[in-house]
C-alpha positions as a Markdown table, in Angstrom:
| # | Residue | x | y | z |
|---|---|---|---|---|
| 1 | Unk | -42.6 | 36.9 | -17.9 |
| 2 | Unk | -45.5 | 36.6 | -15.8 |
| 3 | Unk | -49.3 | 36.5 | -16.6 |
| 4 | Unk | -52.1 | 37.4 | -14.3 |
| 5 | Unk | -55.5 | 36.8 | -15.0 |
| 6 | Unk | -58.3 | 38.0 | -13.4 |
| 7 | Unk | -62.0 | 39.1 | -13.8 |
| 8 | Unk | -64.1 | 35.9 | -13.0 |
| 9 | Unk | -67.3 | 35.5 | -10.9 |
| 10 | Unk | -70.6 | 34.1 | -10.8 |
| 11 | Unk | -72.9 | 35.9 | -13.7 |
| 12 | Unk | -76.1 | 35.4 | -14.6 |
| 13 | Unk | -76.8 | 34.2 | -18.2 |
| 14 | Unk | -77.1 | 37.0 | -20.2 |
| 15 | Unk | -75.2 | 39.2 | -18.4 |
| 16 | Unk | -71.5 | 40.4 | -19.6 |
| 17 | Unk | -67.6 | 40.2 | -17.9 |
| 18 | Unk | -64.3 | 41.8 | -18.7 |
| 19 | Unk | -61.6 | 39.6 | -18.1 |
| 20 | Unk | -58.1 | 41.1 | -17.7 |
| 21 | Unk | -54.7 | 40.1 | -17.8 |
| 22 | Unk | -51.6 | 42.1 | -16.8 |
| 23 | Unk | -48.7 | 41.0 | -18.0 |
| 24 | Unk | -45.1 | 41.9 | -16.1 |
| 25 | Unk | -42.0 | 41.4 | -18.3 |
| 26 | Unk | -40.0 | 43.2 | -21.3 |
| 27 | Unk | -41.7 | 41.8 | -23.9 |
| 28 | Unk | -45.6 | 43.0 | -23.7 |
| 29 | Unk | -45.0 | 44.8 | -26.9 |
| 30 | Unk | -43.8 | 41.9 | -29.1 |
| 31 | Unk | -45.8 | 39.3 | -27.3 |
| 32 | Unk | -49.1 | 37.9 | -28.9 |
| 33 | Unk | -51.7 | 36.8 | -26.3 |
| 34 | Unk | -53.7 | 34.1 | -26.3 |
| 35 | Unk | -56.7 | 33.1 | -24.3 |
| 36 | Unk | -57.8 | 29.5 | -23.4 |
| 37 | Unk | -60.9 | 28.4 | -21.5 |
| 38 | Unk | -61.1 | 25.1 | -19.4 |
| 39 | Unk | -64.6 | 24.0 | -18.5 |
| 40 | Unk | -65.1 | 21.6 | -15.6 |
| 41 | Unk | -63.6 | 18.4 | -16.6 |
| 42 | Unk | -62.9 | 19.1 | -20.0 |
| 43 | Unk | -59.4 | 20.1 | -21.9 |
| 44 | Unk | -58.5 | 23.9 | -22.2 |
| 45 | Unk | -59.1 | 25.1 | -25.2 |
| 46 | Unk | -58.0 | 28.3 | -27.4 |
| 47 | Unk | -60.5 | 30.8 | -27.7 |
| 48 | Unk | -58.8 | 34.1 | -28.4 |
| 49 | Unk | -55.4 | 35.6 | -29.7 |
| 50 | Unk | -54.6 | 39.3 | -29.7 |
| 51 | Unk | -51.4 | 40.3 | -32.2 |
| 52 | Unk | -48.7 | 42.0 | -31.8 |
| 53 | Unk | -50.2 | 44.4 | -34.2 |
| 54 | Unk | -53.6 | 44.2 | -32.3 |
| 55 | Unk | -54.9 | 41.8 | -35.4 |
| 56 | Unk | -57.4 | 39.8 | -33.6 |
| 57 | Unk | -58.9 | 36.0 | -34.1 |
| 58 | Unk | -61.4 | 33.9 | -32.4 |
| 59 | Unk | -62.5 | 30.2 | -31.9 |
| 60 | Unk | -65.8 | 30.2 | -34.6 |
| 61 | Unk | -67.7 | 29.2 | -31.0 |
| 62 | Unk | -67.0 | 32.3 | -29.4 |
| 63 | Unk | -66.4 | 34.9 | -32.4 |
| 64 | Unk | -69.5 | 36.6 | -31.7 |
| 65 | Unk | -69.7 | 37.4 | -28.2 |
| 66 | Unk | -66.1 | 37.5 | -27.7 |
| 67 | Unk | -64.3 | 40.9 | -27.9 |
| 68 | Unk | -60.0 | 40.6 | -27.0 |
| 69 | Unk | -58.0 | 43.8 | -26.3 |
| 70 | Unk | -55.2 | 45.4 | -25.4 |
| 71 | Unk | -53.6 | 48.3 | -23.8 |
| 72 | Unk | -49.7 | 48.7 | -24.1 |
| 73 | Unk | -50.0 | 51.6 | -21.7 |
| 74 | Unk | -50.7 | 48.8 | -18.9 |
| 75 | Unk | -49.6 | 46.1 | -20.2 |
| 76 | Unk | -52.8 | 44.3 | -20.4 |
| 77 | Unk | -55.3 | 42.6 | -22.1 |
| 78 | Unk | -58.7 | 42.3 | -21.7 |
| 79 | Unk | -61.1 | 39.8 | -22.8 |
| 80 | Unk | -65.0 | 41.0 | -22.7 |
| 81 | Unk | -67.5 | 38.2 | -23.2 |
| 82 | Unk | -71.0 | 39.5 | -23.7 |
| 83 | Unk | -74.7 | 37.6 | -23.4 |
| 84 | Unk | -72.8 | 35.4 | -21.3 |
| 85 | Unk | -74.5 | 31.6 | -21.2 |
| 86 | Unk | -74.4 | 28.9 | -18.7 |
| 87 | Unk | -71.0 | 26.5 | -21.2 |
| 88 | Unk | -69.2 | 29.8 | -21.1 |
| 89 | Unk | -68.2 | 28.3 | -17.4 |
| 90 | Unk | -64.8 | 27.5 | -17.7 |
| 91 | Unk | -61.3 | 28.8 | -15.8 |
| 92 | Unk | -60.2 | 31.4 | -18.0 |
| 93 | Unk | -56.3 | 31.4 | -18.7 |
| 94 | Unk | -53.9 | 34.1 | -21.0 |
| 95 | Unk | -51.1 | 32.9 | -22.3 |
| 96 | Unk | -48.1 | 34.5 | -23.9 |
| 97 | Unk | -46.7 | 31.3 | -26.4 |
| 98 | Unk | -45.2 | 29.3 | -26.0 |
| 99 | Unk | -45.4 | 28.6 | -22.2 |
| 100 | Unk | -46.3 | 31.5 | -19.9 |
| 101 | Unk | -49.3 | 30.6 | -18.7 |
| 102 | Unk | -51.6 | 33.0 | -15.7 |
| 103 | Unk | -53.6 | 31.4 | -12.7 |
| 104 | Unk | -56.4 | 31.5 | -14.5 |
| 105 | Unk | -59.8 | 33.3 | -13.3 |
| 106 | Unk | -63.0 | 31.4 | -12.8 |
| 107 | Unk | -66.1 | 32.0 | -14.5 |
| 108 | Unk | -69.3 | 30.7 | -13.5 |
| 109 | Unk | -72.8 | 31.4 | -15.5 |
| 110 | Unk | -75.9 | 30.4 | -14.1 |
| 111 | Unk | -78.9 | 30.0 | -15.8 |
């Protein structure tokens, strides 16, 4: 399995990103995926998870801006994170549990 994140830039607050991840493996289809967020000197955090079954949940700090997807077609999944504000800057990873992890994608807001 291997994850690919990518997406990230330099945004203006307010402004809106769609984050993808591909995913290359034989197990898209009964893999939940999980996104984290690492700000500048802080721990990665979980902010996202997409089911199997498409059932989606969020970190309560992100629920309302935060919008996860996915297509089984190609083997994706997309995070969209609208009104974006200057602590969404983080490195954006997906993760497939337990331990396939992508390069992560940077996000930067400014204000």
């Amino acid at each position: 399995v291997q994850l690919q994140a990518s997406g990230g830039g330099l945004v203006q607050a307010g402004g809106s990103l769609r984050l993808s991840c591909t995913y290359s493996g034989r197990y898209f289809n009964t893999a939940p995926i999980d996104w984290y967020r690492q700000a500048p000197g802080m721990q990665r955090i979980w902010v996202a998870r997409i089911g199997i079954d498409g059932r989606k949940h969020y970190a309560a700090a992100v629920e309302n801006r935060y919008s996860v997807s996915r297509d089984s077609t190609e083997m994706a999944v997309y995070l969209q994170i609208l009104n974006l504000k200057p602590e969404d800057t983080a490195t954006y990873f997906c993760n497939s549990p337990p331990n396939h992890w992508g390069q992560g994608t940077l996000v930067t807001v400014s204000s």
